[in-house]
C-alpha positions, 0 to 999 in steps of 0.5 A: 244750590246745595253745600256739600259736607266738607266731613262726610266721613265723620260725626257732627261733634267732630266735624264742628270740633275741626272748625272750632279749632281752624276758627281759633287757629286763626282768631290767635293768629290774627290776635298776635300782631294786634297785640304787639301794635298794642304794646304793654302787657299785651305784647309780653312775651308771655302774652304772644307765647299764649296766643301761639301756643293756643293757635299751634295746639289748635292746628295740630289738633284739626289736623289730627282729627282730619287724618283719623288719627288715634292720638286726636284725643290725648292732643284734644285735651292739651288743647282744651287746656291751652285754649282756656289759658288763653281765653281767660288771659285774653279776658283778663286784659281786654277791657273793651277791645272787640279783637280780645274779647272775640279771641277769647270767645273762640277760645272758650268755644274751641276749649268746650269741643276740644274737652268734648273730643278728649273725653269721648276718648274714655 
């Protein structure tokens, strides 16, 4: 069976920016409790406002993008910022946790699309 394209409308690098940004949306979101259960320096509140800025970017910047909006590529560039914030403080302590270090690789990919869409913009 044949899948359909759920972005008909739109060009690949957009289409993959989408999923790149619902894919770390998610990826921090599910990365919050993991580090309150952790505690510590994981659970600072620095930490989590991160992982929720990041996440909150993340949504907003899909949402934009699948709406058509205008403004998807100044929000894009915000997001690439915070997505690599988050990516190199989920680096900086994650040591051998897979649930780190899976956020934060997300995180870098979202960051790479992200910067991508913001520059076609220019």
């Amino acid at each position: 069976m044949q899948r359909l394209d759920p972005y008909p409308s739109m060009s690949h690098d957009m289409a993959e920016c989408i999923q790149n940004c619902l894919d770390c949306y998610s990826s921090c979101v599910v990365t919050v409790p993991h580090c309150l259960k952790m505690g510590g320096e994981h659970a600072s509140q620095t930490h989590i406002t991160t992982l929720l800025e990041c996440a909150e970017l993340c949504q907003t910047s899909a949402n934009l993008m699948l709406m058509k909006s205008s403004r998807h590529f100044d929000v894009c560039g915000i997001c690439a910022k915070a997505c690599e914030a988050c990516a190199a403080e989920c680096e900086a302590m994650a040591g051998d946790d897979r649930q780190m270090l899976a956020c934060a690789a997300v995180c870098r990919e979202c960051a790479k699309s992200c910067k991508q869409m913001a520059v076609l913009a220019h």
